[in-house]
N, C-alpha and C positions, 0 to 999 in steps of 0.2 A: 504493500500500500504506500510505503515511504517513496516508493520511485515513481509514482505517479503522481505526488504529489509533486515531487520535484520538479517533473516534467513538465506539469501543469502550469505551477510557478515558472515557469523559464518561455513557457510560452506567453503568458502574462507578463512577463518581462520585457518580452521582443515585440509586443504588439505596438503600431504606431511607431515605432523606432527608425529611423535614418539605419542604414545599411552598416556604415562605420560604427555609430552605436550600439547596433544589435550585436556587431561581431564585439565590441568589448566586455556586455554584458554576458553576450556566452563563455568569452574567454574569461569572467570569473565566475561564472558557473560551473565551468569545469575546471576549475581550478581546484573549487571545492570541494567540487565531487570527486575527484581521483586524490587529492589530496586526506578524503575520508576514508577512498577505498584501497587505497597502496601506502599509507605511511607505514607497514609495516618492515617497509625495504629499509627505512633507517637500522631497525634491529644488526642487520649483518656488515652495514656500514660503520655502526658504532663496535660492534663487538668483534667481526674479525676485520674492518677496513682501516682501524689502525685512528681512527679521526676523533675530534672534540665532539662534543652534542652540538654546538652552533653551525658547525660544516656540516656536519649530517643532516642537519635539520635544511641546511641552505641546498646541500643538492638533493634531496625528496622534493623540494619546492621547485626548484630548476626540473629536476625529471616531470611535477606536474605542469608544471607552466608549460613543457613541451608539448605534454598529451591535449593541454585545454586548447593548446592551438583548433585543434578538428572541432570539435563543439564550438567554436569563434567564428569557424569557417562556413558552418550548415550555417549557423545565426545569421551570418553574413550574404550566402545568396537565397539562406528565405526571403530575407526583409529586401537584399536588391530586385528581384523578380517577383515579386507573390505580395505585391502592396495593394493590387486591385481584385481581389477574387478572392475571397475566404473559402470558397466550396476547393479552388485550387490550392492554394496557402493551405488547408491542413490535412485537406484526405487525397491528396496527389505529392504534393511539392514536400511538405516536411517529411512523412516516412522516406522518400527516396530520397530526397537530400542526407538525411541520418544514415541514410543504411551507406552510401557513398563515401562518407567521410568516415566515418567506424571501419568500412572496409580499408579506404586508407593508414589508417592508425595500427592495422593489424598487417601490413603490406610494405609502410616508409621506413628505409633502413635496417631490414629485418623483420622489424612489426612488433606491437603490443599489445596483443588482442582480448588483454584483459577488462573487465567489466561492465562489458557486454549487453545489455539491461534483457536479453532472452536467459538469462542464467537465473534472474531470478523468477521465473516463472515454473521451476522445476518440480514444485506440487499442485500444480493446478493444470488446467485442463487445453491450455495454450503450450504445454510441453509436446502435445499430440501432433503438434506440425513439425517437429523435429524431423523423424524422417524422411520427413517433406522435405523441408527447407531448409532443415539447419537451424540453430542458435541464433541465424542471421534471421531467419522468419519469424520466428518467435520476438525478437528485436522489431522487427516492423510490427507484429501485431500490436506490442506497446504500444508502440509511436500512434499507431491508428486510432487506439483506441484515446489514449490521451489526447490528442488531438480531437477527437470524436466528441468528450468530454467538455475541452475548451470551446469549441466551434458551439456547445450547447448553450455553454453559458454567458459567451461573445453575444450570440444573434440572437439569444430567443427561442431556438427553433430546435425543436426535441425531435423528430421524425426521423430525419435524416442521419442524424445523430445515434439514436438506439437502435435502426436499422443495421448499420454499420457494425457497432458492436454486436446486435445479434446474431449476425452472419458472423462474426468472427467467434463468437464464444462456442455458437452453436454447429459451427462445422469444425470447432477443435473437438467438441467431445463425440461429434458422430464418427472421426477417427478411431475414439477410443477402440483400442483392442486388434487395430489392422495391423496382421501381420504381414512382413515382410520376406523375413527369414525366417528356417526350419531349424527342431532341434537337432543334434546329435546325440551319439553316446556321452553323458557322462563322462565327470575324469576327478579325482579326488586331489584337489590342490592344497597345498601345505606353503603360507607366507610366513616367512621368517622374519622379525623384526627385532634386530639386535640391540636397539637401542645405544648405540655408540657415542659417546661424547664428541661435538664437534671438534674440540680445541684437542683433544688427545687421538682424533684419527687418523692422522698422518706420523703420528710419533712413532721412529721405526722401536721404540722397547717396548711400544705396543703391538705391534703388529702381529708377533703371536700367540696373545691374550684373545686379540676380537677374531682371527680367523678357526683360532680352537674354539672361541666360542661360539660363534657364526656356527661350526660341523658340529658339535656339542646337541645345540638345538632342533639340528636335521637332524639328526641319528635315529631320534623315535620318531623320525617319521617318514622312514624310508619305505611303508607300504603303499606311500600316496603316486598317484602319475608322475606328479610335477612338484618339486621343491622349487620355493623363488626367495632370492635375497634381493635386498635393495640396489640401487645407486649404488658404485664403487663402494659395495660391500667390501672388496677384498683393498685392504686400505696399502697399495702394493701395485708396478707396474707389472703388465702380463709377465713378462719375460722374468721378474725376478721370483713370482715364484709359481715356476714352474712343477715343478717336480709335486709342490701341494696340490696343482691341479691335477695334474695325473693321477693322483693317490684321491682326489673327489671323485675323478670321473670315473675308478675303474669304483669304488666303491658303491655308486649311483647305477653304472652299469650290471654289478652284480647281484644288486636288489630288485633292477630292472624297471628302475627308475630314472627322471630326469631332470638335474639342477641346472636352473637360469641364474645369473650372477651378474649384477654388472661392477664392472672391473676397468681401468684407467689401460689400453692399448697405447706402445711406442712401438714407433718404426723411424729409420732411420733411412731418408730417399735421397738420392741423387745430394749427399752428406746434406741434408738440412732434418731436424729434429722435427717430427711430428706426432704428435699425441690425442690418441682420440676416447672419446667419452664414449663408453661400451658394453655391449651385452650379449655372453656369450653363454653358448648351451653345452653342459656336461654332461657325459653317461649317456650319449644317445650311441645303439647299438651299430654300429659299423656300418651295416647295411643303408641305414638313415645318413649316415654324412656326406655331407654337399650334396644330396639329393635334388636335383633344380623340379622345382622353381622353388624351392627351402635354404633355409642356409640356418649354418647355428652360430649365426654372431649379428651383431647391430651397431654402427657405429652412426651416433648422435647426428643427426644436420641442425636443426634450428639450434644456437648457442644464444645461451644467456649474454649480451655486452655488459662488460666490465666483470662478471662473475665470471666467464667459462669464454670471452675474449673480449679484448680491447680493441674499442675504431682508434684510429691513427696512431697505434701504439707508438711508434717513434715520439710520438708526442708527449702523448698522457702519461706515461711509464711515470718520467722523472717529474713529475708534477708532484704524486703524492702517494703513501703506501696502500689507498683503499685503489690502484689500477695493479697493486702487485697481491691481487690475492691469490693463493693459493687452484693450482688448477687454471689461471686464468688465458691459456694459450695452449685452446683448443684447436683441433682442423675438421672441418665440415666430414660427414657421410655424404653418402649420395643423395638426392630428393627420393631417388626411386630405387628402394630397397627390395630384397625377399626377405618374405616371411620368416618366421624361426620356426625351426620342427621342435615340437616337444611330444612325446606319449601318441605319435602319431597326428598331432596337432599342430594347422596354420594359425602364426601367432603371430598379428603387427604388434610392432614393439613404437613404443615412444616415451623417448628419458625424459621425465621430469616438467620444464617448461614445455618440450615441442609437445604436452596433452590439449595445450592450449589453441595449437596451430590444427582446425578441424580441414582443413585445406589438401595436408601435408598428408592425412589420415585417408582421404580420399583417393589417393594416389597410392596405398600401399594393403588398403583394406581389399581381397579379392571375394571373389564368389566363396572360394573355400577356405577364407579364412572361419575359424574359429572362435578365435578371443582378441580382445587388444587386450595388450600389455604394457603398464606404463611404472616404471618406476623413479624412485625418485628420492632425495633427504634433505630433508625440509628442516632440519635443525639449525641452518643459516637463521632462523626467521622466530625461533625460539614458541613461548608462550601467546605470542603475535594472532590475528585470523588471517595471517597469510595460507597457514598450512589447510585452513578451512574451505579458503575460495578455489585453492586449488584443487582438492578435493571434490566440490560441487563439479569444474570445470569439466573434472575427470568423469565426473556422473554423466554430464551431456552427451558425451561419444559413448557410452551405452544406448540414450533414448536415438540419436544419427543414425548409428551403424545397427540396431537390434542385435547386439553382441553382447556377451557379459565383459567388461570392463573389471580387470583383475589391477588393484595398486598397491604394490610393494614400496616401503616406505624405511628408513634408517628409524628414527625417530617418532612415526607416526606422521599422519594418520593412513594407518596399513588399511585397507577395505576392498569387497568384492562387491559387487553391483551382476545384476543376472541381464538380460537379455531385454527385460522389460523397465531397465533403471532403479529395479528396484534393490534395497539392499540387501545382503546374504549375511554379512558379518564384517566385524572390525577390530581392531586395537586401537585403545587411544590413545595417547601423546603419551612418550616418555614411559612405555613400560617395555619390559624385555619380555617378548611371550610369542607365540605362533597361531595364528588363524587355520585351520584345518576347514575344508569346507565341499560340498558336490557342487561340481558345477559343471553346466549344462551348455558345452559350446552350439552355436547357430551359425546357418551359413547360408547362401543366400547373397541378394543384395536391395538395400533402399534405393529408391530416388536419389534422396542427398546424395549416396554412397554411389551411385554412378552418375551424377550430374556436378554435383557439389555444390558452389553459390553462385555458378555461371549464370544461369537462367535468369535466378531473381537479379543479378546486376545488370545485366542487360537488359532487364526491365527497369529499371530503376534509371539506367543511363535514358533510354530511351523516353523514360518520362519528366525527365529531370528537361530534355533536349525539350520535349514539346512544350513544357514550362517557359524555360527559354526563349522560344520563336514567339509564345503568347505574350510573351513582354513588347517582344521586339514590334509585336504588330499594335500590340495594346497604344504602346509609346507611338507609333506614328500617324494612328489613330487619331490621338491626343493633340498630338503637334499639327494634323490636318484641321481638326476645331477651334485651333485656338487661331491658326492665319485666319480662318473664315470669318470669323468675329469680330478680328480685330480690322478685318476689309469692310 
């Protein structure tokens, strides 16, 4: 209810407003808004970036002043285009204006496609266009309806206004229950959640406290299909410890089981050092490796900047210790990965942040995938609702893809989500224990899952364009009545 109020308000804000003013009042609009919904990025900047609280606090404010730019920007050519048409201005021009500029913010420089406003719609009945449209769809149907809301109480005019909404409530829930995708067999999954101190992970006189611990916790649970550890669980480059993987794999192998792990890969090319953020599968029987279109490794593309790589490194390095974080010089995967095999299982994989990137998911999720897989260690971000939003993000590519959405997590929050978004089970923050759970892979494919947000942006461009030329005509219109007059 809070985000439509927001929206409402902001609409109310920009009404009557000059085009330059609109775009200032969005730009603190959303200043405030991302500023409410991400300050918890301070957390990893103060505690491992090395910084005072006045600089951390000055760059969260710089990171939101960048994002409020796109909410500056819809503001800015609603109110230049859409000053004579309200029927235009809220149930044409603002959702595809928003959806334009949101798409942007998740696309400029890598992209940020955090807070979304279809994310909060995740128990109600606008979640049903998911594997429709996407997160992006559910984002317009806000917009529509907010908009639908304002437009009622601007004009007076209720009709047009609760019709709108009606179609839009009442064709989410007649989705209810369309399936997409089919079950499979069953597979019994076993998440291991180590619970690792952030600041003692990388300390090599730890390293084999958490990896005996880490196999410690698997051991009772080698009856299950699939054992999964977190994000660079193994706090260790591949190559050093090798010989521990061998001694997992054959172990995993001979209970006839299969561990997922993700693990920090080096390679050294053409003499330049590269290091990739990674997820690789253990104990799979002989017959299963490199099997195409499968593979049993995952190496990261969407990077964290500043956490998992730096823009202009040359630059920023020596500026200040929160651009030398730990891990922070990564090199991309490929956009277009294989699957992992697991227990006979297609499995996209996606570390961490890229859960965010539903785009990227689109491209790797096939007919016979099974699950996505997303892991991840949230312990940068501490007691914070970072590790919360992420979490929900990770729920949406359940309701997209009709797949259970399986997330392995250092620290929490560990959780398994089914086919239907709904949940199966969890751990919560800051305990060492293991989720054991049935789960039901689907395969199959959505809309979303084989279109993506093409469609809906191309409608949106295309009406954004017709918006456009009705200015262009409106205005010459204008300027033809006013010669007249004045002859």
């Amino acid at each position: 209810m809070s985000l439509y109020v927001s929206l409402f308000a902001l609409l109310f804000i920009l009404d009557n407003k000059s085009a330059k003013h609109a775009a200032g009042y969005g730009f603190l609009w959303g200043l405030g808004f991302f500023i409410a919904g991400i300050h918890w990025v301070a957390v990893s900047i103060l505690d491992f970036g090395g910084l005072p609280v006045p600089v951390a606090g000055l760059l969260v404010v710089l990171l939101c002043a960048y994002l409020a730019i796109y909410p500056a920007l819809c503001a800015y050519l609603l109110n230049r285009f859409t000053s004579h048409s309200s029927l235009l201005r809220y149930f044409i021009a603002f959702p595809a204006i928003w959806l334009i500029t949101d798409w942007l913010r998740g696309w400029v420089m890598t992209g940020f496609p955090w807070l979304q406003f279809g994310y909060s719609q995740m128990d109600t009945p606008l979640v049903n266009y998911a594997p429709l449209l996407g997160v992006e769809g559910i984002t317009v149907a806000v917009c529509l309806i907010t908009a639908s809301l304002y437009y009622a109480y601007r004009e007076r005019k209720f009709i047009i206004s609760a019709a709108v909404i009606s179609v839009i409530v009442f064709s989410a829930m007649a989705l209810q229950g369309q399936q997409w995708t089919t079950p499979q067999a069953s597979k019994s999954i076993a998440l291991v959640q180590g619970n690792t101190e952030q600041d003692e992970k990388w300390l090599p006189e730890k390293r084999t406290d958490i990896l005996n611990e880490y196999l410690k916790l698997s051991l009772d649970h080698t009856d299950a299909d699939i054992i999964i550890w977190p994000e660079s669980a193994i706090p260790a480059l591949e190559f050093q410890v090798k010989s521990y993987l061998d001694y997992v794999s054959e172990l995993m192998r001979e209970s006839n089981t299969t561990l997922i792990t993700g693990i920090i890969n080096y390679q050294r090319v053409d003499n330049i050092d590269e290091y990739y953020n990674a997820v690789i599968v253990l104990g799979q029987p002989q017959e299963h490796k490199n099997h195409s279109p499968i593979n049993d490794r995952y190496y990261k593309n969407k990077l964290l900047p500043i956490g998992e790589f730096v823009p202009f490194e040359d630059l920023l390095r020596p500026i200040a210790p929160l651009f030398n974080l730990p891990m922070s010089s990564f090199q991309r995967g490929g956009e277009e990965q294989l699957n992992l095999a697991a227990s006979n299982v297609h499995i996209a994989t996606a570390i961490c942040y890229e859960i965010a990137f539903n785009q990227t998911l689109v491209k790797t999720v096939t007919p016979d995938t099974g699950f996505i897989l997303t892991v991840s260690n949230d312990a940068w971000f501490g007691t914070s609702i970072g590790p919360d939003q992420h979490l929900e993000i990770a729920r949406m590519r359940a309701f997209e893809f009709q797949r259970p959405v399986i997330r392995s997590t250092n620290t929490g929050i560990t959780a398994i989500y089914d086919a239907q978004g709904q949940e199966v089970g969890r751990i919560a923050q800051f305990e060492k224990a293991v989720l054991r759970a049935e789960v039901t892979p689907y395969q199959g494919t959505t809309p979303f899952n084989r279109y993506g947000n093409t469609p809906l942006l191309i409608l949106s461009f295309l009406l954004f364009g017709a918006v456009f030329v009705h200015a262009l005509i409106t205005k010459k219109y204008q300027a033809k009545r006013l010669v007249s007059h004045s002859l």
